[in-house]
C-alpha positions as CSV (number, residue, x, y, z in Angstrom):
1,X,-2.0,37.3,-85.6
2,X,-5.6,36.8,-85.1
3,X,-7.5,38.1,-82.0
4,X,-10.3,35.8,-81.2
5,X,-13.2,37.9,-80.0
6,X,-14.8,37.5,-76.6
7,X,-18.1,36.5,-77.8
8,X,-16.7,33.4,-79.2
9,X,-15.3,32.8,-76.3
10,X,-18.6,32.9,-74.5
11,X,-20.5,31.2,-77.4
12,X,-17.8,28.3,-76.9
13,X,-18.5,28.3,-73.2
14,X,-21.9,27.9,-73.4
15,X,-21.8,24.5,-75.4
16,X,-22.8,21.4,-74.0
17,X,-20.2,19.1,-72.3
18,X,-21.5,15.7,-73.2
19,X,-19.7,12.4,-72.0
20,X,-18.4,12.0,-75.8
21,X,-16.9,15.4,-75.4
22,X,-15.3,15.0,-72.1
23,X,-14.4,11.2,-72.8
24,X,-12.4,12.3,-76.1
25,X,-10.6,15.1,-74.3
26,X,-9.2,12.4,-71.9
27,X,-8.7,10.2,-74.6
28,X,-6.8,12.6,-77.3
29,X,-4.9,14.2,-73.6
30,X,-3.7,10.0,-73.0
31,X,-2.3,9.5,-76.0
32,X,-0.6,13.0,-76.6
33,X,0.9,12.2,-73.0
34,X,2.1,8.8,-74.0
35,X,3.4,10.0,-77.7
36,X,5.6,12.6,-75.7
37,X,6.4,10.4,-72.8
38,X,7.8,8.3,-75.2
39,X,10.1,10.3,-77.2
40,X,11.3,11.8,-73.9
41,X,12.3,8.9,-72.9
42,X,13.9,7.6,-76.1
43,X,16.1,10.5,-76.2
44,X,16.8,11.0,-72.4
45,X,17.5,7.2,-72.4
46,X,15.1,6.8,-69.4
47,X,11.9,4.7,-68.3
48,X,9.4,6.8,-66.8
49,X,7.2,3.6,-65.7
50,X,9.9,3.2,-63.1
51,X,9.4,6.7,-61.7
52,X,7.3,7.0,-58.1
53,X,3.4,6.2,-58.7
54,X,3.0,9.5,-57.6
55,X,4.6,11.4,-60.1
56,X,3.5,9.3,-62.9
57,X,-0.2,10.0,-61.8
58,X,0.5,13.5,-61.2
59,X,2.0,14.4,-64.8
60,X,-1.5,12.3,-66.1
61,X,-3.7,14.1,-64.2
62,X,-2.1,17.5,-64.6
63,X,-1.8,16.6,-68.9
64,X,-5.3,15.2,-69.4
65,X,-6.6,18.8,-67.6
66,X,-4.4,20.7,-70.1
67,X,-5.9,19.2,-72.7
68,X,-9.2,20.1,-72.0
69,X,-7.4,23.9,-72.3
70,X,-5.9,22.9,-75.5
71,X,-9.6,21.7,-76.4
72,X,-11.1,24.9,-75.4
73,X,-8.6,27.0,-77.9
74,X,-8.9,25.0,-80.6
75,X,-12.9,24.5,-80.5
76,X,-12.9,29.0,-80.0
77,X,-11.0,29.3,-83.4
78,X,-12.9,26.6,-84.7
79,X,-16.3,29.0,-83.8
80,X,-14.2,31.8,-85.1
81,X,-13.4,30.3,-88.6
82,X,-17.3,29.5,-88.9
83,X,-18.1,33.1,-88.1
84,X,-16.0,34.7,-90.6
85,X,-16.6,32.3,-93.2
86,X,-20.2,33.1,-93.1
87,X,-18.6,36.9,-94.1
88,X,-15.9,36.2,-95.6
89,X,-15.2,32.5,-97.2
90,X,-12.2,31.3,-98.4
91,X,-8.2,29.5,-98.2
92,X,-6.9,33.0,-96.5
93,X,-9.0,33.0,-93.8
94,X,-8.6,29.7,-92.9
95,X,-4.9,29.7,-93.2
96,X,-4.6,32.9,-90.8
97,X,-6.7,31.0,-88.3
98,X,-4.5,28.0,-88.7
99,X,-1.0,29.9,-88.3
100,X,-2.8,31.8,-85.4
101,X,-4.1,28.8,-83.6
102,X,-0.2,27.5,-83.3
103,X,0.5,30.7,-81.9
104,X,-2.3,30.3,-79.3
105,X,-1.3,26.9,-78.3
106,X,2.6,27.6,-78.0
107,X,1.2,29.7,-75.3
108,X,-0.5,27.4,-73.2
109,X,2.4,25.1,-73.8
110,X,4.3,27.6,-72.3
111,X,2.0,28.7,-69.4
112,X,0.9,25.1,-68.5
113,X,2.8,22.5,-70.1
114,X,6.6,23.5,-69.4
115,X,5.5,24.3,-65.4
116,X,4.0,20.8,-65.3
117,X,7.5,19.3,-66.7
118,X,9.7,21.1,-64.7
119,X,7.9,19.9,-61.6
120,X,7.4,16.2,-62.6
121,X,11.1,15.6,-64.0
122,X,14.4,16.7,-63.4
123,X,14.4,19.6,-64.8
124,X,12.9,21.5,-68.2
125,X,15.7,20.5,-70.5
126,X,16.3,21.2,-74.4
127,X,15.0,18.4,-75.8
128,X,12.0,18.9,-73.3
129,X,11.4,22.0,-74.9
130,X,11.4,20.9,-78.5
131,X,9.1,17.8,-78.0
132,X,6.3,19.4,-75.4
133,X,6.5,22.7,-78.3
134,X,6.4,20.6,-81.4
135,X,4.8,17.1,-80.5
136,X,1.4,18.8,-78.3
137,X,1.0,21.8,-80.7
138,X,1.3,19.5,-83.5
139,X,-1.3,17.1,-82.2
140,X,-3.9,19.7,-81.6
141,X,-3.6,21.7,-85.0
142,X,-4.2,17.9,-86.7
143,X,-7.4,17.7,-84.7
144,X,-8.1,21.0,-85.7
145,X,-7.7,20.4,-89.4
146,X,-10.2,17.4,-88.8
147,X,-12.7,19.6,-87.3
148,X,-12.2,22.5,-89.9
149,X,-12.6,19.6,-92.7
150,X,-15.8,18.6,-91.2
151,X,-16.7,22.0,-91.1
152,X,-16.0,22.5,-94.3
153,X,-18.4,18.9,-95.8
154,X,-21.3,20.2,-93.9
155,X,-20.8,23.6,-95.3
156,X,-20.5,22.3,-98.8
157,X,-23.8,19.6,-98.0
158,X,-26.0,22.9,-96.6
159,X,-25.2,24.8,-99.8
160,X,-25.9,21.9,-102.3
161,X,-29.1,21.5,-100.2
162,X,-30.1,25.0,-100.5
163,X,-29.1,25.4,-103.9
164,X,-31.4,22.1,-104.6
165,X,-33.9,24.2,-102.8
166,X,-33.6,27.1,-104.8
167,X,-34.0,24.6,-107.9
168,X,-37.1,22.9,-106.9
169,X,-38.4,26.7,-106.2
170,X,-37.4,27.8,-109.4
171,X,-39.3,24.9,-111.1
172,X,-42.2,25.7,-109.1
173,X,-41.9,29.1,-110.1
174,X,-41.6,28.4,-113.8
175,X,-45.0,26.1,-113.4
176,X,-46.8,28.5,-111.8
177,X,-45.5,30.8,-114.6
178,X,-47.0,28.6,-117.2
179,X,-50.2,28.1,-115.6
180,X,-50.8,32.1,-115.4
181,X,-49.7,31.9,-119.0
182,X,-52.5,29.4,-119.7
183,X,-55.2,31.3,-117.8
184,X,-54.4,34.5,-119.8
185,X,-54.5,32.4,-123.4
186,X,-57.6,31.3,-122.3
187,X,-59.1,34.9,-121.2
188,X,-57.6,36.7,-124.7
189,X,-59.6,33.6,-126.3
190,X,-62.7,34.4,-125.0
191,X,-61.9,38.2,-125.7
192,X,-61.4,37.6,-129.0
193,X,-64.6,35.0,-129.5
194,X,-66.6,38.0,-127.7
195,X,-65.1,40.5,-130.6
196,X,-66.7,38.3,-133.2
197,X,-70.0,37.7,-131.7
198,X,-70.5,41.6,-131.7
199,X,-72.5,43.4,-134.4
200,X,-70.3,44.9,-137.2
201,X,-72.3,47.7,-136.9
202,X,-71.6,48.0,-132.9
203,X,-68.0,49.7,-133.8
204,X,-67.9,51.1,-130.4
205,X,-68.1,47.8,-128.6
206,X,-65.9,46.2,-130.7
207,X,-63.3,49.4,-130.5
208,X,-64.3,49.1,-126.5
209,X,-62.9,45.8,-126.4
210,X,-60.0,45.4,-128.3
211,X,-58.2,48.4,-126.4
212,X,-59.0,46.1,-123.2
213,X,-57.4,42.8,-124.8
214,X,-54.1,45.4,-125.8
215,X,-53.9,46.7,-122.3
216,X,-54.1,43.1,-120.7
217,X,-51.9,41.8,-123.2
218,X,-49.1,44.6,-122.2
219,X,-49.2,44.2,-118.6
220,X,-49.5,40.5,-118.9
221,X,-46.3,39.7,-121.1
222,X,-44.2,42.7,-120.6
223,X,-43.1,43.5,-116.9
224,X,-39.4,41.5,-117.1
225,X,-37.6,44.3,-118.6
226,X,-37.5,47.6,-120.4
227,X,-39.6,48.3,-123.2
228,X,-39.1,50.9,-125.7
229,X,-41.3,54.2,-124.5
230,X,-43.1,54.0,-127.8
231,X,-44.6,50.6,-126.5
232,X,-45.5,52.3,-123.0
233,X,-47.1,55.5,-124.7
234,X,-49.2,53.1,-127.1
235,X,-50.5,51.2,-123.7
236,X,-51.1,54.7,-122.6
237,X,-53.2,55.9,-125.8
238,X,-55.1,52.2,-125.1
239,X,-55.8,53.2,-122.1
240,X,-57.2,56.7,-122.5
241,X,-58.6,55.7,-125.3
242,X,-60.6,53.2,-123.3
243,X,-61.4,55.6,-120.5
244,X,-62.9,58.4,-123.0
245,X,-65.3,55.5,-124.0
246,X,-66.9,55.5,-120.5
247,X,-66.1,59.6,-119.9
248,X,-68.0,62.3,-119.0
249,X,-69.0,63.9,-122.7
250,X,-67.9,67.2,-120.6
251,X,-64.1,66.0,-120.1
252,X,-61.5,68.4,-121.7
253,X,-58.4,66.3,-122.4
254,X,-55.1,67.9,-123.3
255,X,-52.1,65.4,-124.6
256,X,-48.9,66.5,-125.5
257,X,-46.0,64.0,-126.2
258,X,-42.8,63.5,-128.3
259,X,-43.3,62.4,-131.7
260,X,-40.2,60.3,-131.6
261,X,-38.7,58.5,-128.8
262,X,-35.2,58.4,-130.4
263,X,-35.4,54.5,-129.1
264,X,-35.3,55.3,-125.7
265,X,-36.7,52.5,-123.1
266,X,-38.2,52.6,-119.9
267,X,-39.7,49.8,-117.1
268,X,-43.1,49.2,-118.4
269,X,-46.2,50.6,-116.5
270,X,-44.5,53.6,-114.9
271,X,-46.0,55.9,-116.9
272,X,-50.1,54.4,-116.5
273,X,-50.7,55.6,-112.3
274,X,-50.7,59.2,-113.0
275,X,-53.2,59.0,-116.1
276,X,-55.4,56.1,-114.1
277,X,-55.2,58.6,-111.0
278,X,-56.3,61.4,-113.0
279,X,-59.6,59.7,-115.3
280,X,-60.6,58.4,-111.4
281,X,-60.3,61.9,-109.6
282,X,-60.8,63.9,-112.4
283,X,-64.3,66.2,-111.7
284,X,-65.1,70.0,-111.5
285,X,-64.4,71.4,-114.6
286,X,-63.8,68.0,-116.0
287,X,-60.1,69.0,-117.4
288,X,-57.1,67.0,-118.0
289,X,-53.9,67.5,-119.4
290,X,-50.8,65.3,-120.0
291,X,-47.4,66.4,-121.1
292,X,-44.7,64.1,-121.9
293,X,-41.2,65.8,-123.0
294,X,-38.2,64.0,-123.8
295,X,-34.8,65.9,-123.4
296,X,-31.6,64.9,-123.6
297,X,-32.2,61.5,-122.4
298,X,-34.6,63.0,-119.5
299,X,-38.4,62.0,-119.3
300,X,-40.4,64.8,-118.3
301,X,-44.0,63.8,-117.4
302,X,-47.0,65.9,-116.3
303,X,-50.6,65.4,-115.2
304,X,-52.7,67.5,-113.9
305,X,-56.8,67.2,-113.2
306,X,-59.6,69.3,-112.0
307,X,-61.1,67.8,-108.8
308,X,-64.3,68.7,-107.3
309,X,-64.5,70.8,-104.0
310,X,-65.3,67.3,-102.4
311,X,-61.8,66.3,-102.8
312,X,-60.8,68.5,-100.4
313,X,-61.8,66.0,-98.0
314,X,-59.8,63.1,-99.2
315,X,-56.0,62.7,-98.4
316,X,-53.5,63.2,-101.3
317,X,-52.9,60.6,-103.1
318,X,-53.8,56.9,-102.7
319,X,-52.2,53.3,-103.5
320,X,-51.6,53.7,-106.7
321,X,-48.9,56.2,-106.1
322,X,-47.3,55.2,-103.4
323,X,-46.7,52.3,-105.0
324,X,-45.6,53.9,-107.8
325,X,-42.7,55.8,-105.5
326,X,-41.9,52.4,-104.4
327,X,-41.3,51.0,-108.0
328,X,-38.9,54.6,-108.8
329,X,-36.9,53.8,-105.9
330,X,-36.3,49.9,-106.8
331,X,-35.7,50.9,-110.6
332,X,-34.1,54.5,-110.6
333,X,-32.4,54.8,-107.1
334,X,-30.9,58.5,-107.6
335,X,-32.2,58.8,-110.8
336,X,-35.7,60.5,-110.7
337,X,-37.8,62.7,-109.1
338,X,-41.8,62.5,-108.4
339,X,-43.5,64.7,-106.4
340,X,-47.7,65.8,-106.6
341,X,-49.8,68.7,-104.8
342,X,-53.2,69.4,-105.0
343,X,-55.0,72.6,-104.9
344,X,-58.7,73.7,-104.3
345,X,-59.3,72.6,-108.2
346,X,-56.5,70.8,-109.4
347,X,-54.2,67.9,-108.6
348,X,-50.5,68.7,-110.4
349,X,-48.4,65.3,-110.5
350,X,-44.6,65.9,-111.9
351,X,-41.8,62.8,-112.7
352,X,-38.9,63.4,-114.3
353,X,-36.1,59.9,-115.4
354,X,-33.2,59.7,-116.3
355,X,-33.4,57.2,-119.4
């Protein structure tokens, strides 16, 4: 059986009573008073309208104030089923509250109800009993199933409005989505119309800006899924390549990585932060080194740049890697490890995947 908890209880005692609340507890108690009175009376062969005035009264009053008990039950498994539905939908629930709830009622009828007849007639006989146990409990679990059906329309109407809502986002989405792909057509367009209106003989301007158009290309179009690590180390070459263009002719660079990525695939742009942290920091002795190693089905990826004594100053580390950290732990929970120090010369970044 189903315990109802106390806070539902307390929630259901803090609702309103408006005069459509108390009017159909009065009005549902009437007529389960008169349904009963009359199959008493059909089966005890009696007429209860020519009972004392008194006792009449007294058995209305005393079964219109049980139904507001009866109404107070139901309406606390009603908040119940609502509760654990939001947890936990579905027929089972439902039909545990339901054989529950006649357990629950039974006992007031009990408590309540069978007092009330043995005080107001002569006697709580068998048929009494059966009647006040079947007809009352009976009355209240229909009124229940009414309420749980209503329950369950304006569920079904909130999640068809928010799936309609989720629609109408999506669409928006997918248009907003369209108009950043315009935007970038447009900018690769003017890229490519800038290409052609450089000198042949200006090699380096042209080379300068056809690494740019690859690297906005990449991060542009391919952020959705995983991309095979050949892709991601050819937006890395762009990318260095790009920086040496604009480094100091002092720069030592060191690059070590696989010659074949045995079709292994990673998220895209994981790889850039360390390199982009290390062409921005890089000063002193002007050195820096990159080492990618692939082993069995482990990325293992190094960077490491001089820094000037200047550094020291600065804290370690900056945006661009904590939100890298923030990225590992959304695509490789439990699955990588990244950790950086820095030195008097020289900033050491490590990451190791798991593929």
């Amino acid at each position: 059986m189903l315990l109802i908890q106390s806070e539902t209880f307390k929630k259901v005692a803090k609702q309103k009573w408006s005069l459509r609340r108390i009017l159909f507890i009065v009005l549902y108690g009437l007529m389960t008073y008169g349904f009963v009175r009359l199959l008493n009376d059909v089966i005890s062969e009696t007429k209860f309208w020519l009972r004392p005035i008194q006792t009449n009264l007294a058995e209305i009053a005393g079964c219109v104030l049980i139904s507001f008990i009866f109404e107070f039950v139901t309406n606390s498994f009603l908040q119940q089923l609502a509760d654990d539905n939001k947890t936990q939908p579905g027929p089972s629930a439902s039909l545990k509250q339901f054989l529950s709830l006649a357990v629950y009622l039974e006992l007031v009828v009990i408590c309540f109800v069978f007092p009330l007849a043995q005080w107001t007639d002569d006697g709580l006989q068998w048929y009494d009993v059966v009647i006040l146990s079947f007809t009352i409990v009976s009355f209240w679990l229909f009124y229940f199933s009414v309420k749980q059906g209503q329950q369950y329309i304006h569920t079904t109407h909130e999640q068809a409005l928010q799936l309609e809502r989720i629609n109408k986002d999506k669409l928006e989405n997918e248009l907003q989505l369209l108009k950043a792909q315009f935007h970038p057509h447009f900018l690769f367009n003017a890229l490519n119309t800038l290409y052609f209106q450089i000198d042949e003989q200006n090699a380096s301007a042209r080379f300068t800006l056809e690494k740019l158009a690859d690297l906005l290309r990449y991060q542009l179009y391919d952020q959705d899924a995983k991309v095979p690590l050949d892709r991601e180390l050819t937006h890395l070459k762009n990318f260095i390549d790009l920086q040496q263009q604009r480094a100091n002719s002092q720069l030592d660079l060191v690059i070590n990585w696989p010659s074949s990525t045995h079709g292994a695939q990673l998220y895209p742009l994981l790889l850039l932060p360390l390199v982009e942290n290390a062409f921005k920091y890089v000063g002193g002795s002007y050195k820096i080194k990159i080492d990618i190693k692939l082993e069995n089905g482990q990325l293992q990826y190094q960077v490491t740049n001089s820094i000037p004594a200047i550094a020291q100053q600065h804290n370690k580390g900056g945006i661009g890697l904590t939100n890298l950290q923030k990225r590992l732990h959304l695509l490789y929970p439990g699955k990588h490890r990244f950790q950086y120090h820095k030195t008097d010369s020289l900033f050491h970044a490590e990451l190791s995947i798991e593929l």
